[in-house]
C-alpha positions as CSV (number, residue, x, y, z in Angstrom):
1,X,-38.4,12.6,-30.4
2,X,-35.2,12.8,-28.4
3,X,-36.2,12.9,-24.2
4,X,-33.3,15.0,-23.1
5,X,-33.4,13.2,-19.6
6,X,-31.9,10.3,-21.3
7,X,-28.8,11.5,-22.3
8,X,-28.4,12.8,-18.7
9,X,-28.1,9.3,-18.1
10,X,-26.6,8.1,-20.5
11,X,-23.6,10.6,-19.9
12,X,-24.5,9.3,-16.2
13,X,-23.7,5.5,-16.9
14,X,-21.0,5.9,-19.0
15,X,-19.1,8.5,-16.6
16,X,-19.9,5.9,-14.0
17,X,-18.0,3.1,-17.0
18,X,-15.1,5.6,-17.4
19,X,-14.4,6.0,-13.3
20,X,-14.7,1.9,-13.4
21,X,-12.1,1.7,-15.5
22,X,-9.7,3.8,-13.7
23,X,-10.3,1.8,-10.9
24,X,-9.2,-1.0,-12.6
25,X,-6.1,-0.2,-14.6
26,X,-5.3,2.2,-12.1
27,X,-3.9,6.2,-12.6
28,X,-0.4,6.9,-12.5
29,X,0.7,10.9,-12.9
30,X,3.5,11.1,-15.3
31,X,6.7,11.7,-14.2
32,X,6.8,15.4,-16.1
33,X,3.6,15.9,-13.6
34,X,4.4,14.8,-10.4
35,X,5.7,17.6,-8.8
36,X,8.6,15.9,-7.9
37,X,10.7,15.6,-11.3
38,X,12.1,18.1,-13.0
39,X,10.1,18.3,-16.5
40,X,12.8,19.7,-18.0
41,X,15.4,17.2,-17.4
42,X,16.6,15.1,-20.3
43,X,16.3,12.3,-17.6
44,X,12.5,12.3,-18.2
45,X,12.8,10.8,-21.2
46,X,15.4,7.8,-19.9
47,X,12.7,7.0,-16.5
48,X,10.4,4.3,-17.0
49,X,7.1,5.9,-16.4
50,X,4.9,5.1,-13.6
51,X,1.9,3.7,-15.8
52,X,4.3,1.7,-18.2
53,X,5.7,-0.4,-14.7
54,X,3.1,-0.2,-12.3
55,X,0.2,-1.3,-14.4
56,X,1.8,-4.9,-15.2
57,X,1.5,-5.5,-11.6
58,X,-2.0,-7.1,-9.9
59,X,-4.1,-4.1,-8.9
60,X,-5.0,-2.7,-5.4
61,X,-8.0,-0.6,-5.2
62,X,-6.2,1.9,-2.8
63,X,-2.6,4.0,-2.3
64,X,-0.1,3.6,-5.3
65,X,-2.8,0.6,-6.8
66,X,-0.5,-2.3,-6.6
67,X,-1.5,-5.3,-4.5
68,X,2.8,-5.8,-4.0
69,X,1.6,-9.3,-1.2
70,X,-0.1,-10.9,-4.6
71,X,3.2,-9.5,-7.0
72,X,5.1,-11.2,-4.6
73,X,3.4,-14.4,-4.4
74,X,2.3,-14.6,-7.9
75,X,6.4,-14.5,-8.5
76,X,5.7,-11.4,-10.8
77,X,8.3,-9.8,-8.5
78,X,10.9,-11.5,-6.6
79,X,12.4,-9.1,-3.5
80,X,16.1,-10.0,-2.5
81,X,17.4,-9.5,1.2
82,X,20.2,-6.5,-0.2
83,X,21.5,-4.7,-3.5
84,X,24.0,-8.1,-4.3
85,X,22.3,-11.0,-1.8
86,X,21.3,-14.0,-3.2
87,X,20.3,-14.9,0.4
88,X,17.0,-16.5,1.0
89,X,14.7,-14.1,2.8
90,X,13.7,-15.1,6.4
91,X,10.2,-15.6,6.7
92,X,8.2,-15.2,10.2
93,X,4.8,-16.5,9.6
94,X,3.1,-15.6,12.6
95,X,1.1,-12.6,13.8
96,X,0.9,-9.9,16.7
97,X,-2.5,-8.7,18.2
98,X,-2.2,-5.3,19.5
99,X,-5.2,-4.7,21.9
100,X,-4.6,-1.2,22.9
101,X,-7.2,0.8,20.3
102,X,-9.6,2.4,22.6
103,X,-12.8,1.6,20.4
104,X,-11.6,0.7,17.3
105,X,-11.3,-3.0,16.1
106,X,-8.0,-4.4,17.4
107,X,-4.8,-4.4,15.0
108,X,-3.9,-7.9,13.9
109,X,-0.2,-7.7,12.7
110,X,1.1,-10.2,10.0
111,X,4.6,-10.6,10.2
112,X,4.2,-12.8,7.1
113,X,3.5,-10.0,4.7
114,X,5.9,-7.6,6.3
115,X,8.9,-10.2,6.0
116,X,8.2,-11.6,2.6
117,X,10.5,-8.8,0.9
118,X,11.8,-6.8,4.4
119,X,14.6,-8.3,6.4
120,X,14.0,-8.3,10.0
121,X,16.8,-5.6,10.6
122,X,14.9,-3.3,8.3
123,X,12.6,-2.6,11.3
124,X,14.1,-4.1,14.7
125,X,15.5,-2.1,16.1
126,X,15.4,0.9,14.7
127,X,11.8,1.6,14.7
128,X,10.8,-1.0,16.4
129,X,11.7,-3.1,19.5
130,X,11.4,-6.7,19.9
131,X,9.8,-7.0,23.2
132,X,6.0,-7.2,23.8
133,X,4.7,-3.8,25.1
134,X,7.8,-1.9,24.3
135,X,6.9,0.0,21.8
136,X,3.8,3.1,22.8
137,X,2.2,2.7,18.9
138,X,-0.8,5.6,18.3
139,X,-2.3,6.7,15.3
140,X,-0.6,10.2,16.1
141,X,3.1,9.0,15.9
142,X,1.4,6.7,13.0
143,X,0.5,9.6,11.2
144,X,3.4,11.3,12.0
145,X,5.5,8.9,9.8
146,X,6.7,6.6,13.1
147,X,6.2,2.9,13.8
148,X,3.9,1.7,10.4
149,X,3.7,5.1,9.4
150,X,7.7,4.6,8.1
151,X,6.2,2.7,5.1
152,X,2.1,3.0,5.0
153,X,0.9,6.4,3.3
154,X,4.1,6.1,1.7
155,X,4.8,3.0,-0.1
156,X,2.6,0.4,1.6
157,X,-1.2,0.9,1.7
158,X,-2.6,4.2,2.9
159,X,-3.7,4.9,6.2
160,X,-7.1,5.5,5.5
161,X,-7.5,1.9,4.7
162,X,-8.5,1.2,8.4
163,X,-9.9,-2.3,8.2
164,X,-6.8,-3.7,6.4
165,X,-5.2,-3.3,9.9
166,X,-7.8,-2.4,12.6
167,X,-9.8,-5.8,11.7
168,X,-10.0,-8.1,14.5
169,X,-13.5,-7.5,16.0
170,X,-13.8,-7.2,19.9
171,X,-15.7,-9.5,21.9
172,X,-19.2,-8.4,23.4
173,X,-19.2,-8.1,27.0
């Protein structure tokens, strides 16, 4: 006699598989679905599709689901400094603490990660100045698309990823 309870689970479990799964490989929309390309285009058929170039890369669990730090240092991708350069890029291996986050962990900077495929000038100035305290970051002009918010929601990591940045703990009084 079939308990019907079971197969609640059972759907349960294996929903729970499926969802794991996606994690994993990652979910792409097709370029015909993104909202952004025009389905009708005969150029749909000539783009590589997210899935098919995306999914060879090592997976991040959040934003566009590519961990591009490890791609970079695994040498599945190898960034260039410009279009034609064959210069080498300029590494800065050092970081920058940012204390100024009311209650929230402070923001440990990596320039390491950031200049492994951005040239210096690709930030300094423009959006940044290179002087200690010159530049009034907030989550608003963040979230606004200044400062980090140039790249992170869009192409980096997402913003709701708090701890990737926020993660230096502060000391107990």
């Amino acid at each position: 006699m079939s308990k019907p309870w079971r197969h609640g689970i059972l759907a349960g479990v294996a929903a729970l598989g499926l969802l794991a799964g996606v994690a994993v490989a990652g979910y792409w929309v097709p370029l015909a679905k993104d909202n952004l390309h025009d389905p009708e285009s005969p150029a749909i058929g000539v783009l590589q599709e997210p899935a098919e170039a995306l999914s060879k890369l090592p997976p991040d669990p959040a934003g566009n689901q590519v961990d591009w730090i490890k791609a970079i240092e695994d040498g599945v991708i190898q960034p260039r400094t410009g279009l034609h350069s064959r210069e080498p890029m300029r590494l800065r291996d050092d970081f920058i603490l940012l204390e100024n986050t009311g209650e929230m962990p402070m923001v440990r900077f990596p320039h390491r990660s950031h200049t492994l495929w951005l040239d210096c000038k690709n930030c300094h100035e423009k959006y940044f100045v290179s002087k200690a305290g010159a530049n009034p970051i907030n989550m608003y002009k963040i979230l606004q698309g200044e400062y980090c918010g140039r790249c992170h929601g869009a192409v980096a990591f997402p913003l709701t990823e708090c701890k990737r940045c926020h993660s230096v703990p502060r000391k107990k009084d």
